[in-house]
N, C-alpha and C positions, 0 to 999 in steps of 0.2 A: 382376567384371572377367574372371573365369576364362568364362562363361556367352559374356558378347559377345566372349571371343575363338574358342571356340567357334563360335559363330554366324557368326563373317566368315567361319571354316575353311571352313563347312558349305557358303556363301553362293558362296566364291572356287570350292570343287572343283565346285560345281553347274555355275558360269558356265564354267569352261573344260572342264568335261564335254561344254555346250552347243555351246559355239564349237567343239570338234571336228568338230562337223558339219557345218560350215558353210564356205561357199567361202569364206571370209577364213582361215581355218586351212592351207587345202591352197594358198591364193595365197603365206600367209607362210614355206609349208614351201619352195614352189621357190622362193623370195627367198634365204630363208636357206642352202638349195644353191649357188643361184648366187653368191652375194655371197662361196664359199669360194674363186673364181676373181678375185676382185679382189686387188689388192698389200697393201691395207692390211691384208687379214684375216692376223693370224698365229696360228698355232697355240697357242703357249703364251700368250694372253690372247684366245681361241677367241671365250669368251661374251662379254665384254665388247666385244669388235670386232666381234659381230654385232650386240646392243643398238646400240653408236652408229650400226650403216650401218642401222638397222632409223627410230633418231631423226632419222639426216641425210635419206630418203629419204622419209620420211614415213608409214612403215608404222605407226610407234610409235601414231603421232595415228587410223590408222585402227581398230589393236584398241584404244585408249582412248575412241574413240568407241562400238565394237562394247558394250563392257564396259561403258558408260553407259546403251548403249539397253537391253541386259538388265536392268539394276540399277530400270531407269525402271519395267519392270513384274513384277518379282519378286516373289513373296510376302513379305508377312512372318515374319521365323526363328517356328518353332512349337516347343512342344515337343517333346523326341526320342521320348516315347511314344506323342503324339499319334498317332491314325491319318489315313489318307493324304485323305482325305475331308476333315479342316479345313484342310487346304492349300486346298482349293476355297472352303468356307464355314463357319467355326468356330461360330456357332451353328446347335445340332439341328432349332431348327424355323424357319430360315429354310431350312435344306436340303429340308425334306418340303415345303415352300410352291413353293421351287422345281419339286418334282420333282410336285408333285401339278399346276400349271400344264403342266411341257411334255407328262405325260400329257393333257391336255385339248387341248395343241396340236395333239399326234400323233395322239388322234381326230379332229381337225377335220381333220386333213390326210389320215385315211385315207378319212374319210367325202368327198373331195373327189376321193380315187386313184377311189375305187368308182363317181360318180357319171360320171367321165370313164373309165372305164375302161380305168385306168392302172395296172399294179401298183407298190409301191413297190423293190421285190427282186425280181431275179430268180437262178438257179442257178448265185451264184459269190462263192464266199471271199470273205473280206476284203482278205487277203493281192492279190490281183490286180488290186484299185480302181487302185491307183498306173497299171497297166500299162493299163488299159483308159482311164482320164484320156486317157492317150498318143492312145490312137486315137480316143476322141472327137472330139478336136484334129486329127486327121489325117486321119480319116476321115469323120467323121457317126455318128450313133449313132441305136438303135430307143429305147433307153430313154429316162424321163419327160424332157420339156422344161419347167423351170419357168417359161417364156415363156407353160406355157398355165395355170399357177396363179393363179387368185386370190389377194391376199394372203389370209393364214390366219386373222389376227384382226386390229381393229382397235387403237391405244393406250388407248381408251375402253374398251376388255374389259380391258386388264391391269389400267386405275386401279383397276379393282370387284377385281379379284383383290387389290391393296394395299391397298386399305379395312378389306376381312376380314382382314389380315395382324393374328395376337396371338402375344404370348408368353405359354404356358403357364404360366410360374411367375411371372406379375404377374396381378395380377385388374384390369382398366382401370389398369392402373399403376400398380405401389406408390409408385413413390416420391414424394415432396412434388413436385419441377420436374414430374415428369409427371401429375400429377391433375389439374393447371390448363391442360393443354394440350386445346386444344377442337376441335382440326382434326379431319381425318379419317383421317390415320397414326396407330395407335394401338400405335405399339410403340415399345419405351425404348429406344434409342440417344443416343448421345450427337454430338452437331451441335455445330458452333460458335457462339459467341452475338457481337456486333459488336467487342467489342474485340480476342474471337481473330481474326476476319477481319479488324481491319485489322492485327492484326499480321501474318497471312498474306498480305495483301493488301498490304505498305507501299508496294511499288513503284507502287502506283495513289494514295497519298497527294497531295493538292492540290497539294503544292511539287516533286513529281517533274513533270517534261517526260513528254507521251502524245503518240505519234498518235493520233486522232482528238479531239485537243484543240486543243494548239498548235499543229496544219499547218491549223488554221484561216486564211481570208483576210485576215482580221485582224492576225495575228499576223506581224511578220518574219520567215520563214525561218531568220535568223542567231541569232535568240534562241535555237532548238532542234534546229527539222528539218535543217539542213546539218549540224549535227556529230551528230546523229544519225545520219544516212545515212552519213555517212563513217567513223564506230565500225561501224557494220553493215556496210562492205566492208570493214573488218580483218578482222572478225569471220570472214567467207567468206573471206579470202584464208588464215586459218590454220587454217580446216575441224576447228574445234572445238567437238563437239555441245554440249559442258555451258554454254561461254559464251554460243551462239546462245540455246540457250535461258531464260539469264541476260538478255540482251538484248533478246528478245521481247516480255518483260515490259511493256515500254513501249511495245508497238507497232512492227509491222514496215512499213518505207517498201513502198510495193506495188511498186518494180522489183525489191526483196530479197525479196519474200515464197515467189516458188517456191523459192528456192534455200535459205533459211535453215530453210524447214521438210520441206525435202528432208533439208538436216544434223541437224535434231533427232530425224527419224524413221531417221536412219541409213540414207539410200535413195541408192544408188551411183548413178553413172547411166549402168553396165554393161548395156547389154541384157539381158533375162531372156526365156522363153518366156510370152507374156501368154494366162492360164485362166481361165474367166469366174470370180468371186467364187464362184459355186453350185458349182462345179465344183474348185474350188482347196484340194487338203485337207491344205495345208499352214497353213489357217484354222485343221485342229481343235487345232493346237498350242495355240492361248489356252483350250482347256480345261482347259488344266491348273490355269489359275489362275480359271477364271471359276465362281461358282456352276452354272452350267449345264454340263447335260451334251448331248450331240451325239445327236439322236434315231437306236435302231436299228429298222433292218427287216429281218425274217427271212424267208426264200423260205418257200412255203408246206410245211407236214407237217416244217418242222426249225427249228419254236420253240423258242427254249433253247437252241440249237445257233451259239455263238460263231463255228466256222468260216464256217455258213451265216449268218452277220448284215452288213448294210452300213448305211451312213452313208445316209441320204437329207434332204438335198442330203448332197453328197461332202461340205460344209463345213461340216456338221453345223450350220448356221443357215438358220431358217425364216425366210423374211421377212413382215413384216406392213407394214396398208398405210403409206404416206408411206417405207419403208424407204431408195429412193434419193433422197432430201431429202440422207443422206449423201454422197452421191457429187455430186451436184447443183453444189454451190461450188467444189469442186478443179476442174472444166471450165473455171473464169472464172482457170486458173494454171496449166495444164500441156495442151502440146497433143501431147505425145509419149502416143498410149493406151499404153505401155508404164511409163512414167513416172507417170501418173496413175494408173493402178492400184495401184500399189506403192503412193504414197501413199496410197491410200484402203484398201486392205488394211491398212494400220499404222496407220493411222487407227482404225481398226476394233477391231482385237486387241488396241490399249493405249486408247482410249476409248469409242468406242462402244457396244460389246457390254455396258457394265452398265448400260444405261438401259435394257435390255428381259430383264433380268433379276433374279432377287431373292436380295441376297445385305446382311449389314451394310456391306459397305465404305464409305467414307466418299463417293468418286465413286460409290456405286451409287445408283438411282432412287427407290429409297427412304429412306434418307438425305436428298438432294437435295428429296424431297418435304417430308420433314420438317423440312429444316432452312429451307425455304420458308415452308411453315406457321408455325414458332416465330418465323421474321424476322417474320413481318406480325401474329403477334399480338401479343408483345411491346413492336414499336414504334410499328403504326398499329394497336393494341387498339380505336380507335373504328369504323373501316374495316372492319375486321376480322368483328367482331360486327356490327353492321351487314348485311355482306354473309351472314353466317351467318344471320341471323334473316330473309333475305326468302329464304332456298333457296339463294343463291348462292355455296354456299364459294368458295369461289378456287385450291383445288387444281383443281377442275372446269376451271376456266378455262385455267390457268397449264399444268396437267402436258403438254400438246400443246405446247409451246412446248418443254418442258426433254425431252420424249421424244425430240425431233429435233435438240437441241442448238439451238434455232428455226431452224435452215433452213427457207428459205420463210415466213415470219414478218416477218425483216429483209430493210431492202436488203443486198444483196451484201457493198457495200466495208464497210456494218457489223458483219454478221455476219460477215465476215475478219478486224475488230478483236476481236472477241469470239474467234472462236477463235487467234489468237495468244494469248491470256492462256491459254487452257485447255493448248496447250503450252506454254509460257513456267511454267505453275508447276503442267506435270505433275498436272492436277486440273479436273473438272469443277463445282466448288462455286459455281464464280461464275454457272454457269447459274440454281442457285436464286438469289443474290443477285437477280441482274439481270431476273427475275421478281418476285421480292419491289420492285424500284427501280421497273419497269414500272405497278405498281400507285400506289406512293405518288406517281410522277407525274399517272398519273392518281386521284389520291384526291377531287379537289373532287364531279368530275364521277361518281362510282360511289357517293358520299354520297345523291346526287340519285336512285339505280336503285328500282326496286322490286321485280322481280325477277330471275330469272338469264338469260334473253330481253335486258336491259337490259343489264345488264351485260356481256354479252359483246358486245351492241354496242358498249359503248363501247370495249372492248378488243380490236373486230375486225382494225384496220390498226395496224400497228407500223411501216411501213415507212418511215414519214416520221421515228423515234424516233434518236437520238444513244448509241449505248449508253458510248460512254467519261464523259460528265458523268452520266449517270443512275447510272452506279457510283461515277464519286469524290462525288455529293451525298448519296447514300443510304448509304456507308461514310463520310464523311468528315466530309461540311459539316451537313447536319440530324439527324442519329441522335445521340445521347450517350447 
């Protein structure tokens, strides 16, 4: 008890350490100034008559929103001796797997400055990137355009990178669950198996009401989608992140969908100054939680030399190719670029970024792979083996799907159902799921393949697929 009250201490002083930096803090500070010129504030009950004009006015609901969206991607409490490094990634050699990857990224990327001859650094601080952003923006700048970069690697070069991924102190896997495991992730974490996801998954259970089920043609509207929509404009009219994304859960009506995952990502829609993504390095803040680290370049003859090191991109993320597949979907929802961006920045820094990086977390890429692999051998073990025994794992197949969250894969208003759930329950797990569903729908016809030529044909177009029933039958109706 003593431990997690600790932990919340640690957790609350972090978060409002955070939020001092931020313009919701200095908005609440001249609220609470002014609000000491109203009648009702009195002196002798000071605090308390600022809380109520803070709950009548709606301030209350905006730092309870703020304080949800930190909480949404905070680390897990670690221990107090822990060093600062398992904040990032608590196992030792997922850390050297990372960092031995973005070494190889950062050759490919210099071997690319050299051939263009571009340098990556040139002669100035760190400390002045902020200042010189400014006039990029203002002015134009001599330095690199990543408009003339090739992407740097393919998702097909990182799978080979997670293939060789081992843990040093298992030999092929000590333990019993993992010997039998015959894919091609061969490290021991632990994944979910069908009953924790549908316990995690209950709100997709067969007897809950979905969009992209019951707003079928079929179906009355009165039976679900009208009072659906109309909970989803309370929902917006009381501008409360936690229940939006309680609500989400079931699928968001598409005239609610910018606005509702506007509120989950906690995105104002106060104008801001719009940086291109590469340029924006208010990005490298998700390092602190992301296994990856933000590649440096140092000016030539002051290697080692911190002062003389910068960020290349500013945002300390390399892109590879399919990269805007992310950005790609939020255009068919917001036509303010100012708006959009934001979105897709936060998008980013709470999900994206662990699909092309290597770390245990549960949304990370490997995980997801694995927990891929385990769904399909476990359940469709004939499929399975099958496809293994003619060349054709199905990681092969499937990890281009889960690397992009399938953008570009799905139609549009599908893949918008699909990512609702991925905020709705704060997690990318259902990406493997609905890889793993993909398959067993198509399982007659991959029985049939002979080899992986075959099979990825039959698994070329997705676009015509349903993903809300291919997830309640593969969690719900055929799996036990």
């Amino acid at each position: 008890m003593l431990q997690e009250e600790s932990d919340l201490a640690l957790i609350i002083a972090q978060i409002v350490q955070k939020l001092k930096g931020s313009n919701l803090y200095a908005q609440l500070e001249r609220q609470a100034w002014a609000s000491l010129q109203r009648p009702e504030i009195k002196l002798e009950s000071l605090k308390e008559d600022i809380k109520e004009f803070f709950k009548i006015s709606g301030w209350e609901k905006k730092l309870q929103n703020a304080v949800y969206s930190e909480l949404s991607v905070f680390p897990l409490p670690s221990h107090p001796a822990a060093p600062p490094e398992h904040l990032k990634e608590p196992l030792v050699y997922m850390r050297k797997a990372q960092g031995s990857w973005e070494k190889r990224i950062l050759k490919s990327l210099n071997s690319m400055c050299t051939e263009l001859s571009i340098p990556l650094a040139r002669k100035r601080p760190v400390g002045e990137q902020k200042e010189l952003l400014n006039k990029w923006n203002e002015m134009g700048t001599d330095e690199p355009d990543l408009s003339l970069f090739r992407p740097v690697y393919a998702p097909k070069d990182f799978l080979e990178v997670l293939i060789n991924l081992r843990n040093p102190n298992y030999e092929n896997g000590d333990s019993h669950s993992f010997r039998t495991h015959l894919g091609l992730i061969q490290v021991p974490l632990k994944v979910k198996d069908i009953p924790e996801l549908k316990e995690f998954f209950v709100e997709l259970g067969l007897t809950a009401g979905q969009l992209g089920v019951d707003d079928s043609t079929q179906v009355p509207p009165e039976l679900f989608e009208n009072e659906h929509v109309r909970i989803g404009q309370k929902v917006l009219s009381e501008q409360d992140s936690a229940a939006a994304q309680q609500y989400i859960r079931q699928g968001s009506p598409t005239a609610l969908r910018a606005e509702l995952w506007a509120l989950i990502l906690n995105i104002s829609s106060q104008p801001e100054v719009l940086l291109c993504f590469s340029r924006d390095t208010s990005v490298l803040g998700h390092f602190a939680y992301s296994s990856a680290s933000p590649p440096k370049s140092y000016i030539r003859g002051k290697l080692g030399l911190e002062e003389y090191a910068v960020f290349y991109p500013p945002n300390g993320v390399i892109p590879f190719h399919g990269f805007s597949m992310y950005v790609a979907p939020l255009c068919f929802l917001y036509h303010e670029p100012s708006k959009l961006y934001q979105i897709f920045r936060e998008m980013y820094v709470r999900f994206f970024f662990r699909l092309h990086s290597i770390s245990s977390h549960p949304s990370g890429i490997v995980s997801l792979c694995l927990l891929f692999e385990t769904l399909l051998q476990t359940y469709l073990p004939q499929l399975f083996y099958h496809l293994r025994e003619i060349g054709a794992q199905p990681l092969r197949i499937s990890f281009k799907w889960m690397v992009r969250a399938f953008s570009g894969y799905l139609a549009t208003d599908q893949l918008l159902l699909l990512w609702d759930r991925i905020l709705g329950y704060n997690s990318l797990e259902i990406l493997a799921v609905l890889a793993a569903a993909v398959f067993a729908f198509r399982a007659v016809n991959l029985m049939e393949v002979t080899s992986l030529a075959a099979a990825e044909a039959v698994l070329a177009d997705l676009s015509t697929l349903k993903v809300m029933p291919l997830l309640q039958i593969f969690l719900f109706a055929t799996v036990t």
